[in-house]
C-alpha positions as CSV (number, residue, x, y, z in Angstrom):
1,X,-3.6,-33.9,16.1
2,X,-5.8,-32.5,19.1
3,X,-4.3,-29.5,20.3
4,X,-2.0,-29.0,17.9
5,X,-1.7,-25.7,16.7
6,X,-3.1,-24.6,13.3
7,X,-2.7,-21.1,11.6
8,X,-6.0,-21.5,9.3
9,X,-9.0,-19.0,9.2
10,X,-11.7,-18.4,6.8
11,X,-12.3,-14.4,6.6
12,X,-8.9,-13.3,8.7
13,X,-7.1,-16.0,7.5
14,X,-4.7,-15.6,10.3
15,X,-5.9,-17.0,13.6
16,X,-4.7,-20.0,15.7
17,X,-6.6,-22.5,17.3
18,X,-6.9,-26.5,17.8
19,X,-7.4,-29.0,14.6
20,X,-11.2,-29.2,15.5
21,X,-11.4,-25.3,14.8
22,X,-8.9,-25.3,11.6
23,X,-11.6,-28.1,10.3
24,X,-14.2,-26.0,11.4
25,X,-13.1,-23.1,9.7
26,X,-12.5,-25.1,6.6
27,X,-15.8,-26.8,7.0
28,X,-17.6,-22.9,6.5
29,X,-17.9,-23.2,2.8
30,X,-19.4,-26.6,2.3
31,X,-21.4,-26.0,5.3
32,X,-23.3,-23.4,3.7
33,X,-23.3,-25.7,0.6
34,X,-25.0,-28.4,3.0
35,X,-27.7,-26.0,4.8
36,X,-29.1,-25.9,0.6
37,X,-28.7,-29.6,0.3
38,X,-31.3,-29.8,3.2
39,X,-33.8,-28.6,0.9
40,X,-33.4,-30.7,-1.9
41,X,-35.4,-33.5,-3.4
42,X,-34.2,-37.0,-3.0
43,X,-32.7,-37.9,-5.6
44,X,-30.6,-34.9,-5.9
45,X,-29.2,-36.2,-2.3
46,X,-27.0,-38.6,-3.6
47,X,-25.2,-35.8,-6.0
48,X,-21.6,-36.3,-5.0
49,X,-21.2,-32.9,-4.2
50,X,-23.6,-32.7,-1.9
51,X,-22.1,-36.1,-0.3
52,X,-19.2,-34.6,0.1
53,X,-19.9,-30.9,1.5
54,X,-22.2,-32.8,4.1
55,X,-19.6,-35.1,5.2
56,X,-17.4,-31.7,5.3
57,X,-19.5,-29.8,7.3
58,X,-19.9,-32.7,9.7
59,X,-16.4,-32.6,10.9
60,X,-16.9,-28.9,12.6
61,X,-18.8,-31.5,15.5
62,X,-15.7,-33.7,15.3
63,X,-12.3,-34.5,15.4
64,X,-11.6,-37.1,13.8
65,X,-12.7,-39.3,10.4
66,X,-14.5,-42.3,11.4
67,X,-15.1,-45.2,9.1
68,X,-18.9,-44.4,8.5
69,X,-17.2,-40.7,7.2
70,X,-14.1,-42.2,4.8
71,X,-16.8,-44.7,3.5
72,X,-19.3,-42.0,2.2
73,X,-16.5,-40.4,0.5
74,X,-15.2,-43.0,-1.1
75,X,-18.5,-44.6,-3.2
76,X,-19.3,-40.5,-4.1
77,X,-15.6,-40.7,-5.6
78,X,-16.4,-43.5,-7.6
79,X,-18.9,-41.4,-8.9
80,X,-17.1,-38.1,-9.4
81,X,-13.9,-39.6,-10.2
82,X,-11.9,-35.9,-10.8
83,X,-13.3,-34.4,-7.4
84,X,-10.8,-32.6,-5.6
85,X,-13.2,-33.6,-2.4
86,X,-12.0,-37.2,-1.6
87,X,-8.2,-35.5,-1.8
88,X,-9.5,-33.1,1.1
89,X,-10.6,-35.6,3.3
90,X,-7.4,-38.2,2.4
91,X,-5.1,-35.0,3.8
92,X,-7.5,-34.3,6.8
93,X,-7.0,-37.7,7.7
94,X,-3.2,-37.4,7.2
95,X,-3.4,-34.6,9.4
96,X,-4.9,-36.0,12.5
97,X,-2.8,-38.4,12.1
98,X,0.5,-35.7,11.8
99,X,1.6,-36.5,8.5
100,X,2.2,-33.2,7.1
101,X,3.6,-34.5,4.5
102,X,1.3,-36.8,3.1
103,X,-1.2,-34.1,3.6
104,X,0.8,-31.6,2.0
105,X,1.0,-33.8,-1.9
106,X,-2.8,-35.0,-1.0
107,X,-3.5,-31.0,-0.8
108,X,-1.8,-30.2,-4.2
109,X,-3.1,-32.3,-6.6
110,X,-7.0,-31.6,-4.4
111,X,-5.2,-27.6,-6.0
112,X,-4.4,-29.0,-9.2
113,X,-7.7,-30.4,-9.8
114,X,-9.9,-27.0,-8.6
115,X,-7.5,-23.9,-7.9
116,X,-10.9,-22.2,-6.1
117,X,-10.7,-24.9,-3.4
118,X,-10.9,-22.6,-0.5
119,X,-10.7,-26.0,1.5
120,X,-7.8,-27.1,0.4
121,X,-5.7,-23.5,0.1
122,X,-6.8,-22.8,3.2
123,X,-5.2,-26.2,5.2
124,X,-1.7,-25.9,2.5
125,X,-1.9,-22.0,3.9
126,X,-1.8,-23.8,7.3
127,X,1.3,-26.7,6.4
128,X,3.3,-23.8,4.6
129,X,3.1,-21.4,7.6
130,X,3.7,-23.7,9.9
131,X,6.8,-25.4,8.4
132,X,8.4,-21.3,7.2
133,X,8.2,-21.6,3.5
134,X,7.5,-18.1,3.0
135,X,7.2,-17.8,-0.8
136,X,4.7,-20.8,-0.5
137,X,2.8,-19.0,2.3
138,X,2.6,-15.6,0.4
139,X,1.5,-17.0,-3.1
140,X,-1.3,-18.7,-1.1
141,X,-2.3,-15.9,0.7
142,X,-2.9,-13.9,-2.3
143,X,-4.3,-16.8,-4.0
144,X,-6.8,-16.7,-1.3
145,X,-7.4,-12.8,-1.5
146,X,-8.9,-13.3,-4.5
147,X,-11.9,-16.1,-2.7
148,X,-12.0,-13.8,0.0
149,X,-11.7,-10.4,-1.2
150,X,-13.0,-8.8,2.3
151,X,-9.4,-10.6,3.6
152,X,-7.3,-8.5,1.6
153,X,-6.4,-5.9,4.1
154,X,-6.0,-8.1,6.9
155,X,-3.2,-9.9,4.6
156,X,-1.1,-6.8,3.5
157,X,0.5,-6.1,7.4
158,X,0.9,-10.8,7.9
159,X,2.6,-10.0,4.2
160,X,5.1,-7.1,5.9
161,X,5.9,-8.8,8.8
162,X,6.9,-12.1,6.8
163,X,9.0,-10.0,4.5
164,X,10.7,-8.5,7.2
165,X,11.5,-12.1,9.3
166,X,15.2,-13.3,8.8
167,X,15.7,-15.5,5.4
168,X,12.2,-14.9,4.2
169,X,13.0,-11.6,2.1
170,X,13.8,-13.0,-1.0
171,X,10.7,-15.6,-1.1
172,X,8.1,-13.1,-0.3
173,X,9.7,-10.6,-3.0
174,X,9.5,-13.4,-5.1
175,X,5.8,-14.3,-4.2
176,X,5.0,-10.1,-4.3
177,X,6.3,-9.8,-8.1
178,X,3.6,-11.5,-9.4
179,X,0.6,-9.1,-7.9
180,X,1.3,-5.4,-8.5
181,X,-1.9,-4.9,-5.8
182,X,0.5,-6.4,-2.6
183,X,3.8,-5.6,-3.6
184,X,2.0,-2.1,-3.9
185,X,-0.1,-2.2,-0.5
186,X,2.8,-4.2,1.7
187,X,5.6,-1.5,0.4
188,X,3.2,1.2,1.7
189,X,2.2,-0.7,4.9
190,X,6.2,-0.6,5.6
191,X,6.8,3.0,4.7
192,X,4.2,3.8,6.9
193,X,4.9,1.6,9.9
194,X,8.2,2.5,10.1
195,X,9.7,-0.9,8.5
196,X,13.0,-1.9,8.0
197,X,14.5,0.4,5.5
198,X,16.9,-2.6,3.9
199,X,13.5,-5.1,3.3
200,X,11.6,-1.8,1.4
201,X,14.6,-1.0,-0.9
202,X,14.8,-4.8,-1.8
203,X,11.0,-4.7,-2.2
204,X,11.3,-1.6,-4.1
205,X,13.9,-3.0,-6.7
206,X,11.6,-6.0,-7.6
207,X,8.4,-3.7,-8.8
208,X,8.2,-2.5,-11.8
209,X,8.6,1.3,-13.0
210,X,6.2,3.7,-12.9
211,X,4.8,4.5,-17.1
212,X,6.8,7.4,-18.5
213,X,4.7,10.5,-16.9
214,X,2.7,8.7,-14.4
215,X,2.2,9.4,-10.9
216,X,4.9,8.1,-8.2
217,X,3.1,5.6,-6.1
218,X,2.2,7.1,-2.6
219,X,4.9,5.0,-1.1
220,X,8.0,6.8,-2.1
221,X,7.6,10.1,-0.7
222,X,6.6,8.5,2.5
223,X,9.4,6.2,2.6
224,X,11.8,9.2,1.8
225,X,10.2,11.5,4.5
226,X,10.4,8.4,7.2
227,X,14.0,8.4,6.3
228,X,14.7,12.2,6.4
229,X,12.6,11.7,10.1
230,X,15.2,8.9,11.0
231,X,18.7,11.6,10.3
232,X,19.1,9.2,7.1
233,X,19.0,12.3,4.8
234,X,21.8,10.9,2.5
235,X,20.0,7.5,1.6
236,X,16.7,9.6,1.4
237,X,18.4,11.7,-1.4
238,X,19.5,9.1,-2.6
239,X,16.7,6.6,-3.4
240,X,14.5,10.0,-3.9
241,X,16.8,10.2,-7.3
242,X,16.6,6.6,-8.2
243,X,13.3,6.6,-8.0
244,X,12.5,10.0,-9.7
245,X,15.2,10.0,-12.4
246,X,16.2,13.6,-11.6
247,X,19.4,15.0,-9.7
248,X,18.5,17.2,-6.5
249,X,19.6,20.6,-6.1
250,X,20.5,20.7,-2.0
251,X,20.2,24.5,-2.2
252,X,17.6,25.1,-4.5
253,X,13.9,24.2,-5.7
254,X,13.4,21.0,-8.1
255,X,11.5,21.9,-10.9
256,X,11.4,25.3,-10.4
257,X,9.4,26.1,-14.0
258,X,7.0,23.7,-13.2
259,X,7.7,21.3,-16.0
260,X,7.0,18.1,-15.2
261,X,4.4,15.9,-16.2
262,X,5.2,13.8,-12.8
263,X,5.1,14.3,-9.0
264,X,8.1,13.2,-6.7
265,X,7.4,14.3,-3.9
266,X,9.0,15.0,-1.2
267,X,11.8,16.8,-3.0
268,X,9.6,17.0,-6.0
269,X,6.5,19.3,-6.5
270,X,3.3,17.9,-4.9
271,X,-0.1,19.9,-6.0
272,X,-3.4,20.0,-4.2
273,X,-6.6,19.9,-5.4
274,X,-9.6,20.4,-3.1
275,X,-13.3,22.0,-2.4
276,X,-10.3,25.1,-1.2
277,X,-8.0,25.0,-5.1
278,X,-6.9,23.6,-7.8
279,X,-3.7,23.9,-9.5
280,X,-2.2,22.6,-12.8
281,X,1.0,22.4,-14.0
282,X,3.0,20.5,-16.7
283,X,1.6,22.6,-19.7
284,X,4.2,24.9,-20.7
285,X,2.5,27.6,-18.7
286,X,3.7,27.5,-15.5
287,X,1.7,27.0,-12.4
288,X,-2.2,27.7,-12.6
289,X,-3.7,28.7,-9.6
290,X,-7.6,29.1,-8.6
291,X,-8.0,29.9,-4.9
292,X,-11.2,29.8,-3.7
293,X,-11.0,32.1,-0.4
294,X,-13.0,29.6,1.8
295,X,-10.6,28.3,3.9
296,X,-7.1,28.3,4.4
297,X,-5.6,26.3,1.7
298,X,-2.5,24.4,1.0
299,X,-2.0,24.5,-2.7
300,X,1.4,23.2,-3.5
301,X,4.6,22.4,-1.8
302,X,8.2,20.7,-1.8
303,X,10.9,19.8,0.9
304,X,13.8,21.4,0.9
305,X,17.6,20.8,2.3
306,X,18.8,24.4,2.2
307,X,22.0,25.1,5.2
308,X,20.7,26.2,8.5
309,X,22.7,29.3,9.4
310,X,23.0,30.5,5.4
311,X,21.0,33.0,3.7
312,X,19.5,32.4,0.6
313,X,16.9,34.9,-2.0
314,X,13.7,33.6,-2.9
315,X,12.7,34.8,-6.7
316,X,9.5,34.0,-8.3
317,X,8.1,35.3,-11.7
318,X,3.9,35.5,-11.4
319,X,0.8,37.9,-12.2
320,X,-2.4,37.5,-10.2
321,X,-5.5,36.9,-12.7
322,X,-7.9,37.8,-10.1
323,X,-7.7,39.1,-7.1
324,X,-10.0,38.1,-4.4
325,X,-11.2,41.0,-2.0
326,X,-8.9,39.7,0.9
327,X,-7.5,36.6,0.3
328,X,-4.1,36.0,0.1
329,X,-1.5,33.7,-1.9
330,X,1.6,33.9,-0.7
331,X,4.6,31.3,-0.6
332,X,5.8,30.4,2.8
333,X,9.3,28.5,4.3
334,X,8.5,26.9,7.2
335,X,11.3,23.9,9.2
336,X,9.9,20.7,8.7
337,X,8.0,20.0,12.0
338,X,7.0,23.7,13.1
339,X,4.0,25.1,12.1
340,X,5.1,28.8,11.9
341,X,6.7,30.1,8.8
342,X,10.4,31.6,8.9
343,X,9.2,33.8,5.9
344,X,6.6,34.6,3.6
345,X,6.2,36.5,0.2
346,X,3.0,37.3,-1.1
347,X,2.1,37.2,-4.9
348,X,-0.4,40.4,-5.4
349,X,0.7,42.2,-8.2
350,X,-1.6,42.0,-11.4
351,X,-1.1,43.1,-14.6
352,X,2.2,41.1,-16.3
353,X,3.9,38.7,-14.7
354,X,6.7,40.4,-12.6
355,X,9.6,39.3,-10.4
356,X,9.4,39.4,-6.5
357,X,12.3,38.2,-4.5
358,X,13.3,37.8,-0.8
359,X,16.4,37.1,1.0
360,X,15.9,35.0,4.2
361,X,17.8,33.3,6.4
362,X,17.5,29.3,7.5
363,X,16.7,29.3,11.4
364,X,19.6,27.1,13.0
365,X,18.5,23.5,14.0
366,X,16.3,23.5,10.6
367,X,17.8,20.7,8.8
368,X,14.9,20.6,6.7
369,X,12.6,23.1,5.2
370,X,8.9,23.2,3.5
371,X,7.9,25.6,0.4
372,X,4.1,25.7,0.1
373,X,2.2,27.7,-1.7
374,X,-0.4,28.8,0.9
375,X,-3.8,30.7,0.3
376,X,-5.3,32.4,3.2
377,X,-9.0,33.0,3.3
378,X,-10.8,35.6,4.3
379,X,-14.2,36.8,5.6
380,X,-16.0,37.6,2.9
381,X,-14.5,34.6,0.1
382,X,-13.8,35.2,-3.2
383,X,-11.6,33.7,-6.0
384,X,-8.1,34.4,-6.9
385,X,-6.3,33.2,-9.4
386,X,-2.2,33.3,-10.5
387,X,-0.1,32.1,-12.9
388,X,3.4,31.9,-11.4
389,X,5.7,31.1,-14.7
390,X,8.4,30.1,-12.0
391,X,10.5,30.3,-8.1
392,X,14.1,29.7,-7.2
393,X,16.1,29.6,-4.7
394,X,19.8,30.7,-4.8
395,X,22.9,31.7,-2.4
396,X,21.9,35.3,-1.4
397,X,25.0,37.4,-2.1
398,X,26.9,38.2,1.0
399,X,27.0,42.0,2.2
């Protein structure tokens, strides 16, 4: 087996290097056992544990099992007759000797007996990868995450790019159902990275829903807006319903009376709170705003699919409840992309709430547009708070 490739690490998890180094790296946890066993009194030496994480640790100076080796093991199993130990070192020997098979059975009842063998997940991590059973390889891999929590991260893109290989899909999904942490973490990693649209809606179908009211995971509106990115506005919509349970409006604003109890972003309202605002909605109230005047502030805000080339009136129904010296809230349409608004409509009449419209016109080659609530700071900061009871958007009568 020298030379031969082997896809086994200890912290990573994921790097390749020769049978002496995957026995190495399997040898890290009893070696560290063995540096204690050093210190021990005599006739604690002859624990089988100890036996057998010093024979362990030996083979990172070797390999190959010699007789002296195999012998050791063997009289400490007669005295530790359910060790998962002399298992270990029966597969390591079918190793060398390429017998992944023989390995692979020693490896799973070494499991069976102690399911927080690092050892022996580790080398099955190393037979299932190298042999493409990818549900195998994934349930290990999180198996593992939980022995070496630092290695979680460095498993979520391995987990993507498995999912994403030809004929592994439905393993991994599989595998992914049964921890709501990496089917989470690996559907984000693809939304992110631009991953293949097809392996994140399979992905998608086998988590489970979000509770009634709860926040949408993260994921979604990233997927949606890396579809929107890719001219795939139809499946955007599309999956943006499934996954919120609402209908869009193409010319309008979703959840215009600031209703819901849950963000969907991106064609749903997404609400900022920072050091700059806070907002809250989903009270019966409207929208509750408390702009600070420190900085410029984005507040709230929604995507919109409104025509390019058509005109449309903005309407919104608010009262300021304090108004800040010169700060400034104002709503803003900008295309998605440019930094400059297209139009703007300040809220800064107090007293009771009042309606405020504006007719507008989408800039050609705006497929895409962004509402956001915007406050605007000034030199001198100072609070201001709305309530806006509610903002549509409608076909502006032609002239």
């Amino acid at each position: 087996m020298t030379g031969r490739v082997l896809k086994v690490t200890l912290c990573a998890l994921l790097c390749a290097g020769t049978a002496a180094v995957a026995v190495r790296s399997a040898a890290v946890e009893a070696a560290l056992e063995s540096e204690t066993a050093a210190v021990l009194p005599g006739w604690a030496r002859g624990d089988p544990r100890i036996i057998f994480a010093g024979e362990l640790a030996a083979l990172a100076t070797r390999t190959s099992l010699d007789g002296m080796t195999m012998g050791a093991v063997l009289r400490a199993a007669d005295e530790a007759p359910l060790a998962e130990e002399p298992f270990i070192f029966a597969a390591i020997q079918a190793l060398l000797g390429e017998d992944d098979a023989a390995a692979e059975r020693l490896l799973e009842e070494a499991r069976r007996r102690n399911p927080r063998s690092r050892v022996a997940r580790l080398l099955l991590l190393d037979i299932y990868g190298r042999v493409g059973r990818a549900g195998e390889t994934a349930r290990e891999m999180m198996a593992l995450s939980r022995l070496f929590p630092e290695a979680r991260e460095r498993l979520v893109p391995e987990l993507a790019r498995m999912a994403q290989e030809k004929g592994s899909l439905a393993a991994v999904a599989g595998a992914l159902r049964t921890d709501p942490y990496f089917h989470g973490a690996v559907l984000h990693h693809l939304a992110v990275n631009g991953g293949d649209p097809d392996v994140v809606i399979a992905l998608a179908a086998a988590q489970e829903p979000a509770p009634r009211g709860g926040e949408a995971p993260a994921w979604q509106s990233l997927f949606v807006d890396s579809l929107i990115s890719r001219g795939e506005t139809g499946r955007a919509v599309a999956l943006w319903e499934q996954f919120s349970g609402r209908r869009l409006n193409p010319d309008g604003v979703s959840d215009g009376r600031f209703e819901g109890t849950s963000q969907f972003p991106p064609f749903g309202w997404k609400y900022y709170d920072s050091p700059d605002g806070a907002v809250e909605a989903g009270k019966g109230a409207g929208l509750e705003v408390d702009y600070y005047g420190r900085a410029d502030a984005t507040l709230a805000e929604q995507r919109l699919l409104l025509r390019p080339g058509t005109r449309y009136r903005l309407s919104f129904e608010a009262a300021l409840l304090q108004k800040g010296a010169d700060s400034r809230l104002a709503w803003k349409l900008s295309c998605h992309g440019d930094t400059g608004e297209f139009a703007s409509v300040a809220i800064d009449r107090a007293g009771e709430p009042s309606t405020v419209a504006l007719d507008f016109t989408v800039p050609p080659k705006c497929p895409s547009q962004w509402l956001r609530l915007i406050g605007s700071s000034s030199e001198f900061p100072e609070t201001q708070g709305a309530r806006i009871q509610s903002i549509r958007i409608d076909r502006a009568a032609t002239q």
